[in-house]
C-alpha positions in Angstrom: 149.4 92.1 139.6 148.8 88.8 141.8 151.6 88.0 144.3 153.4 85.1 144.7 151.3 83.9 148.0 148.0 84.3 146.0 149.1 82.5 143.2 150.3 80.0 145.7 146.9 80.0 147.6 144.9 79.1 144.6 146.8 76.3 143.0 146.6 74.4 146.8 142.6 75.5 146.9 141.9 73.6 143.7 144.2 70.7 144.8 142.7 70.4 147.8 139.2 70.1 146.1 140.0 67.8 143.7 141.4 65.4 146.4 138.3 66.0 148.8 135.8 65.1 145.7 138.5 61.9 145.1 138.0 60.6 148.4 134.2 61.6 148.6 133.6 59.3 145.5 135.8 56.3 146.8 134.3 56.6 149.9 130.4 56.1 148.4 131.9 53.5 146.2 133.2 51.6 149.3 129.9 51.9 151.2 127.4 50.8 147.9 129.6 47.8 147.7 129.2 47.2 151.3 125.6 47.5 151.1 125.2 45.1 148.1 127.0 42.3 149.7 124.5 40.3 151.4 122.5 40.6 148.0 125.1 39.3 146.2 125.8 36.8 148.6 121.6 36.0 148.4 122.0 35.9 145.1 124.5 33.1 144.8 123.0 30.8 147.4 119.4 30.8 145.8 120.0 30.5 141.8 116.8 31.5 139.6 114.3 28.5 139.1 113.0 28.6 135.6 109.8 26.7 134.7 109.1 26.7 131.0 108.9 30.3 129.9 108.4 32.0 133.3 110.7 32.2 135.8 109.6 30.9 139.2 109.7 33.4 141.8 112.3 33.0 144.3 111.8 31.3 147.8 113.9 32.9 150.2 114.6 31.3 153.6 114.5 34.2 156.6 116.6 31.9 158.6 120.4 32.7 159.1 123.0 30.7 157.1 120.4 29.5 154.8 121.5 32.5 152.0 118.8 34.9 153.4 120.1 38.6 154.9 120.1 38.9 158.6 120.2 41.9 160.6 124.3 41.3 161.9 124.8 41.5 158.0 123.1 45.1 157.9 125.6 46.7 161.1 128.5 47.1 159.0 127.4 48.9 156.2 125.2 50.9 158.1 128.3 51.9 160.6 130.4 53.0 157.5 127.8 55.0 156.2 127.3 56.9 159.4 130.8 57.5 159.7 131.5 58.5 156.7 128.8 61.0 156.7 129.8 62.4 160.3 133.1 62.6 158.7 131.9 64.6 155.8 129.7 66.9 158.1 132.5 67.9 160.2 135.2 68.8 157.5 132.7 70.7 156.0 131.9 72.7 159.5 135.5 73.0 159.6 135.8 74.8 156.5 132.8 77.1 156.6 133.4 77.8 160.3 137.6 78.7 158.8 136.4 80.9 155.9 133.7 83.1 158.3 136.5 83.9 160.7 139.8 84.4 158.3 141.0 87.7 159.2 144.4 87.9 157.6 144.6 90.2 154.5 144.7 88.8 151.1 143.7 85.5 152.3 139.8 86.3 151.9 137.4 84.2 150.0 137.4 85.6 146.6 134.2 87.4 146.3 133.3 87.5 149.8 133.8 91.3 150.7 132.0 93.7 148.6 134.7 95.5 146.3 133.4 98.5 147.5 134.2 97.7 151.0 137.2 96.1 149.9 138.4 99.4 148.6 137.6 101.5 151.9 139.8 99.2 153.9 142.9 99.2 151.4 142.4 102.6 151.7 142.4 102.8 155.2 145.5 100.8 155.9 147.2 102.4 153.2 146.9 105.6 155.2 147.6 103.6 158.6 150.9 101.8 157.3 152.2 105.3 156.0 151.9 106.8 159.6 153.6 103.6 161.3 156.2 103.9 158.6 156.7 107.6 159.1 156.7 107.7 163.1 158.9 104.5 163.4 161.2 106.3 161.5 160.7 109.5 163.7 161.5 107.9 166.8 164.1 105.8 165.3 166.1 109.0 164.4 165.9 110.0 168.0 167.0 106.7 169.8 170.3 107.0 167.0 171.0 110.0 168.4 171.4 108.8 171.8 173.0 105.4 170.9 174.4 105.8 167.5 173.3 104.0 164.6 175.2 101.2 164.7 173.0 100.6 167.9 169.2 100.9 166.2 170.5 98.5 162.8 168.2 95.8 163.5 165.3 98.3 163.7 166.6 100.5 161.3 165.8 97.3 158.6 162.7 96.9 160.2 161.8 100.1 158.8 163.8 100.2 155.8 161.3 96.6 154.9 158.5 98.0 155.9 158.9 101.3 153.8 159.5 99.0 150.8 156.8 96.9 151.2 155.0 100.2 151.9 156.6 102.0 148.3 155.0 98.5 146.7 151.8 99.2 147.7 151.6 102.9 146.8 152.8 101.6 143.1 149.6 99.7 142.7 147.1 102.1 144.0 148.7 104.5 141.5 148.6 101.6 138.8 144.8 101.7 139.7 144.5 105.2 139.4 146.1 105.6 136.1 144.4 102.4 134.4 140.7 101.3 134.8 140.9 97.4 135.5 138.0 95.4 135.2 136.3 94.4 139.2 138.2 91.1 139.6 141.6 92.6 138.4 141.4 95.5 141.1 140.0 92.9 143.8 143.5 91.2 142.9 145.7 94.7 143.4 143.3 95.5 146.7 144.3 92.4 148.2 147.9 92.6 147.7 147.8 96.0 149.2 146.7 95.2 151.5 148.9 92.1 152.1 151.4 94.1 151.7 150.7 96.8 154.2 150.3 94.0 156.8 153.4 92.3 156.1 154.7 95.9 156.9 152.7 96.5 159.9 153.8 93.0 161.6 157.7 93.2 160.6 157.4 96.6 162.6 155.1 95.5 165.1 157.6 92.3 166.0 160.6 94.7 166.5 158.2 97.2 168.8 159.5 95.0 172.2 163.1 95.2 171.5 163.0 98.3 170.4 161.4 99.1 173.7 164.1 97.4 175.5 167.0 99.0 172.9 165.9 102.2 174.6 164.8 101.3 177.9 163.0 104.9 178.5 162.3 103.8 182.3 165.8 103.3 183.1 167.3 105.8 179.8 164.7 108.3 180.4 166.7 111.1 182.2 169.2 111.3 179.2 166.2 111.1 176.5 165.1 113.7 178.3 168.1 116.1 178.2 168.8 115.0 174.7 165.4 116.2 173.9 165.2 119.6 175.8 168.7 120.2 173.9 166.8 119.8 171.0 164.1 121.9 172.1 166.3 125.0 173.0 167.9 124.8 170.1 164.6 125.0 167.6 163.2 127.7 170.1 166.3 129.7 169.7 166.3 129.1 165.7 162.7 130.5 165.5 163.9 134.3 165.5 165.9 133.7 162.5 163.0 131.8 160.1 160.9 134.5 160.7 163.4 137.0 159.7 164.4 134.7 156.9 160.2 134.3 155.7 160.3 138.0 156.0 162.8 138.3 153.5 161.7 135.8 151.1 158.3 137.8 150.9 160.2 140.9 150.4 162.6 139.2 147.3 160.1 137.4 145.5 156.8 137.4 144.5 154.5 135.9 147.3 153.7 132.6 145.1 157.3 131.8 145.9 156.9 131.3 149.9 153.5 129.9 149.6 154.3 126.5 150.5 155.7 127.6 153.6 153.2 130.1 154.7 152.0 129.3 158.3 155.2 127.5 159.0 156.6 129.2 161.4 153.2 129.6 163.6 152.8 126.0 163.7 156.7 125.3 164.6 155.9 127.8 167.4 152.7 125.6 168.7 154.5 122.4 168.4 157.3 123.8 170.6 154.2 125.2 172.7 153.3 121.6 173.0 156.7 120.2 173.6 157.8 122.0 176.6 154.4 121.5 178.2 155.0 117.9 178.3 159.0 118.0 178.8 157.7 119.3 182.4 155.0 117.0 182.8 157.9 114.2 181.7 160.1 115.7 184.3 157.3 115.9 187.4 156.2 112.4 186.4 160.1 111.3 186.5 160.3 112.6 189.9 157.5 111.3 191.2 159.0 107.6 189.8 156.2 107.4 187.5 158.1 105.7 184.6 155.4 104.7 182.5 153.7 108.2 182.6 157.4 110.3 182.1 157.9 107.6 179.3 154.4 109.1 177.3 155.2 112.8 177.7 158.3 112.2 176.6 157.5 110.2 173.6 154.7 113.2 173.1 157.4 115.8 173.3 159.2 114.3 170.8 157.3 113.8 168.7 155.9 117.5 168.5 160.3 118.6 168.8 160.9 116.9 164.9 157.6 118.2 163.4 158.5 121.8 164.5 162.2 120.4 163.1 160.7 119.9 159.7 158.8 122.9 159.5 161.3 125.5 160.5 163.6 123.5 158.1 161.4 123.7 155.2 161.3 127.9 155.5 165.5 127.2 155.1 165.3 124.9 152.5 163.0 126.6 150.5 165.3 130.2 150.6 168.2 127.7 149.3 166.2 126.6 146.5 165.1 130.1 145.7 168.4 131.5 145.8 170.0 128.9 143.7 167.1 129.0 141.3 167.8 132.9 141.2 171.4 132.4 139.9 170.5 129.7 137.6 167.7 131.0 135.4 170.4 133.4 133.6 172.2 130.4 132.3 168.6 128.8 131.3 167.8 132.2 129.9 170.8 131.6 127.5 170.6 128.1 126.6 166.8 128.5 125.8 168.1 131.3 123.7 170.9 129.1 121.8 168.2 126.4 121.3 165.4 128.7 119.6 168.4 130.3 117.3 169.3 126.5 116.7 166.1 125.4 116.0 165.1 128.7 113.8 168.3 127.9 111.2 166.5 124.7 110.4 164.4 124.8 107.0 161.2 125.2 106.5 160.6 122.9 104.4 162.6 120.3 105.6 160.7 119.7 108.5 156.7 119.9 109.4 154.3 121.9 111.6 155.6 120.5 115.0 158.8 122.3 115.1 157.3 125.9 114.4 154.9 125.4 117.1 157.4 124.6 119.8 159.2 127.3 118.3 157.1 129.8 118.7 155.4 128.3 122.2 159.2 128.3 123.8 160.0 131.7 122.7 156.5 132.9 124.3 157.8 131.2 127.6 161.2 133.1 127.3 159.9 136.0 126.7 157.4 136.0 130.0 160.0 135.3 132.1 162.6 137.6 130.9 159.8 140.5 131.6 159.0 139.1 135.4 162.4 138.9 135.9 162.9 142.7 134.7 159.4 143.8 135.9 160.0 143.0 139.9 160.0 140.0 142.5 159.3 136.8 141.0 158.9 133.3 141.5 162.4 132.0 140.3 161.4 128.5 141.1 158.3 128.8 139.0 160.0 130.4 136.5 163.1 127.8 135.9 160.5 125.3 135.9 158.3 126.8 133.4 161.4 127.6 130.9 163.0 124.3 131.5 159.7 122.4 130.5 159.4 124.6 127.5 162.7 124.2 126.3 162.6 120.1 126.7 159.9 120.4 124.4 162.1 121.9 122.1 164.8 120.1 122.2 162.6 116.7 122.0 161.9 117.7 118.8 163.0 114.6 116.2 164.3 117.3 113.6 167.0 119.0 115.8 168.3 115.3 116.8 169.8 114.2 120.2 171.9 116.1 122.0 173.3 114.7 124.9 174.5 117.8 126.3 171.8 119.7 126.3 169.8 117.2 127.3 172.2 116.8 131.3 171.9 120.9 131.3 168.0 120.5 131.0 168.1 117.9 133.9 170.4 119.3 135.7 167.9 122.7 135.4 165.0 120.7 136.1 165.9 118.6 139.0 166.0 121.4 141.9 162.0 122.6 141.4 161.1 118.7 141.2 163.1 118.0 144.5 161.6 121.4 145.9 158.2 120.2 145.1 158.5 116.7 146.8 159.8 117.9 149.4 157.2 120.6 150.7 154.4 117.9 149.7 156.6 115.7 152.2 156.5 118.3 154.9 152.6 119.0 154.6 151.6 115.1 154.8 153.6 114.6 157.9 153.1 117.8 159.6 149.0 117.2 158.5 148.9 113.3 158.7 146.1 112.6 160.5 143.8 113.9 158.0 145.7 113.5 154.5 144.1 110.3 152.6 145.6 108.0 150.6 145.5 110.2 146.6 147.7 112.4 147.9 150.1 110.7 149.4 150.3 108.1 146.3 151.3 110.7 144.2 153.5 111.8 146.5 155.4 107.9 146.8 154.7 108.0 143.2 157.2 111.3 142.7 159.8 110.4 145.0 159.9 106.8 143.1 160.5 108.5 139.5 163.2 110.6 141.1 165.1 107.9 143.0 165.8 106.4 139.7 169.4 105.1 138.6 169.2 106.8 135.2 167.2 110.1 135.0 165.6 112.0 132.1 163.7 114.6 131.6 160.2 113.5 131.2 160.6 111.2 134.7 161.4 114.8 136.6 158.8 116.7 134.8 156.2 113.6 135.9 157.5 113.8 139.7 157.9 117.5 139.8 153.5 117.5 138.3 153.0 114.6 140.8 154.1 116.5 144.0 152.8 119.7 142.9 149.3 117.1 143.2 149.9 115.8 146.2 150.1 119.1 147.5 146.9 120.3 146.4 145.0 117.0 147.2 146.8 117.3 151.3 145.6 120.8 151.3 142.1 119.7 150.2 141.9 116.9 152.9 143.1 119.6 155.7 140.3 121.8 154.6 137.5 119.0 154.6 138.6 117.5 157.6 139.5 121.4 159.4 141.2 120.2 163.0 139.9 116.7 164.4 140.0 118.4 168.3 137.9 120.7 170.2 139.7 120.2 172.9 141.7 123.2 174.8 143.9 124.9 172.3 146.3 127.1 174.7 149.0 123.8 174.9 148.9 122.8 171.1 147.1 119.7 171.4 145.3 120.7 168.4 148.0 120.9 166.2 149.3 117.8 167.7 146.2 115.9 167.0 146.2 117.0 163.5 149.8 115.9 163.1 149.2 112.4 164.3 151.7 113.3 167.3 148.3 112.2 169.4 145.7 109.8 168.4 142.0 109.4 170.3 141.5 106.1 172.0 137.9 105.7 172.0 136.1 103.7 174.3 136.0 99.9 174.0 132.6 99.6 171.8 133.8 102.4 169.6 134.7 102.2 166.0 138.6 100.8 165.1 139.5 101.0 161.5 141.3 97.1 160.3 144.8 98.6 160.6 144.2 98.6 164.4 143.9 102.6 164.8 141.1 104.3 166.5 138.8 106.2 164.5 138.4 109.7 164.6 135.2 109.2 163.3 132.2 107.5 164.8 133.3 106.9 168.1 131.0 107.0 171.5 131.6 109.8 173.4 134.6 109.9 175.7 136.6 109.5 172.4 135.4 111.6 169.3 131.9 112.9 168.1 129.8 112.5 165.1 131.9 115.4 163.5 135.0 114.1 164.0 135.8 115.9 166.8 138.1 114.4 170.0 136.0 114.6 173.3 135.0 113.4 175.9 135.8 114.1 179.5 138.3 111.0 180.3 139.1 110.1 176.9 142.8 108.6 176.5 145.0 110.2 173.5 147.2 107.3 172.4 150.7 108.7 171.9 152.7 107.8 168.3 155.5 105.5 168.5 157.5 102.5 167.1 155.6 100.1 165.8 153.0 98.7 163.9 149.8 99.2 163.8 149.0 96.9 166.8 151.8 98.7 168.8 151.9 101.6 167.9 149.6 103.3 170.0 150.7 101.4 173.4 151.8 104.7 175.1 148.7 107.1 176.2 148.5 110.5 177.8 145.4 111.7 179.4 143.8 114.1 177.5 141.9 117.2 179.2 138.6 118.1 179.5 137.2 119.5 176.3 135.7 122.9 175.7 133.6 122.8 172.4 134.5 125.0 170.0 133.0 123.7 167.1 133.4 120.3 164.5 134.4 119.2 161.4 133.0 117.1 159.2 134.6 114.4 157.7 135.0 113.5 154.3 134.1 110.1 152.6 136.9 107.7 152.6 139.7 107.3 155.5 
């Protein structure tokens, strides 16, 4: 798909073309003519002599006035000529000298970046948009909760636009992934993403200073910081009660069934780790009247206090959805039961081979889950979704016709898994941004798109429930090729914080910066991060998440401590 601006950019190219040849011709036209003159003038003054047959040659006179050419008749033409071509030379320096240093996105020469390269950096501020997107909104929540939200609406659009322009983008990475366009139709769709992430990055990157000054941590930081060691004490004293409530789950159900939340409450416990460390730093540095230093451990602190948030939250979640799933496979148990009956009093011969088979694939699927169910802990959530997605099968079959009913029940059965799903994947990629690429979370945007829809059916849940079940597997892939990007002290959480984008490496000034405007973990000199990907360094700087864009995002920084190598990871191809 071409946007609006492209389409735009390339009807004014070819119009300004065809008017710089128009005026190129006219211009040579002009300076011939002025060339010619004193011929034609010589020409007229001195008429052919004819003698006989021959013609005579011509006797021209040298002397001015007498119809010859003189040099004051030569300084005109030979002025317009020079002109003209200095003028030519220069608009033409102008240009090339405009095309080799255009920067913006989407506004590239066509064919000037390799679509290879062209791809890595779509890539790569696909990823980098997503983290603005999601910290901006982070630290958005927390500014609301000190000033309402009546007070952050200005900013809270900010994000809402970017996050749309953001959704837009995801849309046609995943058209790419699901179609195979030919190399000038994918240049098209790489360029608009990345368009469109920068017209993200720049509406949040323009409301960074007044967002700054909405909050005013230098003069607002004493309450931000109560607010936040509330918070703090309240997710500390909450930890207790997940555990117990993980320990249960295991105990009910089958361990599939709390996999997605397996390590949960350890990492809540080393983000909190990490957030009281630097409430006290935030504190000393506030007495000391260091605003600007008490400013970055707070924003740190905060940062780690809604991670740990959405991971102890997911372990309650997640017991909801089992429990509810629990009570409501009975009920599917006996509507998949009514529709095999209903199906079975159909004829034989009235229908063809399409209906037996679903027939006889649905009742398979009833009767596993009937025998887990009766055999010991289960997966209730895989179970209601297996059944459901057997039973729309059946009940999508033309020769039983539409049932309306039926068909809200099977929705109504399916949605809770699908939501499940997205919502773990959407816990994973912001508790593991740092190293999750752009596949998984495009399915993941993907998923939550189908499922925001006006008008649901069946097949759009199934598609988002199989999507974020994807984007889980691809984030857990990523963590495991990239394994933690610090090898830095791990008694205060600064891994885990590094892995969660909470921090970000500043490397030195000659190392590597990806287009979105973030450091590198990769590739950077030392005092930054290592050849493995690895943060080090003895006086590197670890940029701390906030507001913004990706030119602001990173304008708070924390000093990070002196390394002890404990090994590296290596990074995978891509962002």
């Amino acid at each position: 798909m071409t946007s609006p601006l492209s389409r735009t950019r390339s009807r004014r190219a070819t119009s300004s073309i065809a008017v710089r040849v128009t005026h190129a011709v006219l211009g040579g036209l002009m300076a011939l003519g002025w060339l010619l003159l004193p011929v034609v003038r010589q020409d007229a003054g001195n008429p052919a002599e004819w003698s006989g047959k021959g013609r005579v040659a011509e006797k021209v006179s040298a002397a001015p006035g007498q119809g010859g050419t003189s040099a004051a008749d030569l300084v005109l033409p030979v002025v317009a000529v020079v002109v003209a071509g200095s003028l030519a030379a220069y608009a033409s320096a102008r240009r090339i000298r405009r095309a080799r240093t255009r920067t913006t996105p989407g506004r590239a020469v066509p064919g000037t970046v390799p679509l290879a390269e062209l791809d890595r950096l779509a890539r790569e501020t696909l990823v980098g948009t997503d983290d603005c997107v999601r910290t901006s909104a982070e630290e958005l929540d927390s500014v609301a909760a000190l000033f309402g939200r009546e007070a952050v609406g200005a900013h809270a659009e900010a994000v809402t636009f970017a996050r749309s322009e953001l959704m837009v983008a995801f849309r046609l990475w995943q058209r790419l992934d699901d179609t195979a366009p030919d190399d000038e139709a994918r240049r098209r769709t790489l360029e608009e993403i990345r368009a469109r992430c920068a017209e993200a990055g720049r509406r949040l990157d323009a409301e960074a200073a007044g967002f700054d000054l909405l909050r005013a941590l230098e003069r607002s930081a004493p309450a931000a910081l109560e607010s936040a060691e509330a918070r703090f004490r309240e997710l500390a004293g909450h930890v207790s009660a997940v555990q117990a409530t993980l320990s249960g789950l295991r105990e009910l159900y089958a361990p599939s069934a709390s996999l997605s939340v397996a390590g949960h409450v350890e990492q809540a416990k080393d983000r909190l780790v990490f957030a009281t460390t630097h409430l006290n730093r935030a504190r000393q540095a506030l007495d000391r009247s260091e605003g600007a230093r008490a400013t970055a451990y707070l924003r740190a602190a905060e940062g780690a206090i809604a991670q740990a948030d959405v991971l102890l939250t997911g372990v309650d979640r997640l017991a909801a959805e089992l429990s509810a799933a629990d009570d409501r496979l009975p009920v599917a148990l006996a509507d998949a039961d009514a529709d095999l009956e209903r199906a079975r009093s159909v004829p034989a011969g009235a229908v063809g081979g399409a209906l037996s088979g679903r027939v006889a694939h649905t009742g398979a699927v009833v009767a596993e889950v009937r025998a887990e169910v009766a055999s010991g802990p289960y997966d209730p959530l895989d179970a209601l979704r297996r059944l459901v997605r057997a039973a729309a099968a059946l009940a999508d079959t033309p020769a039983l016709g539409r049932d309306e009913e039926r068909e809200g029940a099977l929705l109504d059965e399916a949605c809770p898994p699908a939501r499940g799903a997205v919502a773990a994947a959407d816990d994973f990629v912001t508790t593991h941004r740092a190293v999750v690429g752009p596949e998984a979370r495009t399915r993941l945007a993907e998923a939550e798109r189908l499922l925001a829809r006006s008008s649901l059916a069946p097949a759009d849940v199934e598609r988002a429930d199989a999507l974020a079940l994807e984007a889980r597997r691809l984030a857990e892939r990523d963590v495991r090729t990239y394994g933690n990007p610090y090898a830095g002290p791990g008694d205060e959480g600064i891994r885990g914080a590094v892995l969660g984008g909470i921090l970000h490496a500043i490397p030195d000034p000659g190392g590597d910066s990806d287009p979105a405007g973030h450091p590198d973990l990769r590739g950077a000199t030392p005092g930054g991060v290592d050849s493995g990907g690895v943060v080090t360094g003895d006086t590197a700087s670890l940029g701390v998440a906030s507001f913004g864009g990706p030119r602001t995002r990173y304008r708070r920084a924390v000093s990070a401590p002196a390394p002890v190598r404990t090994g590296s990871a290596t990074p995978p191809p891509g962002p």
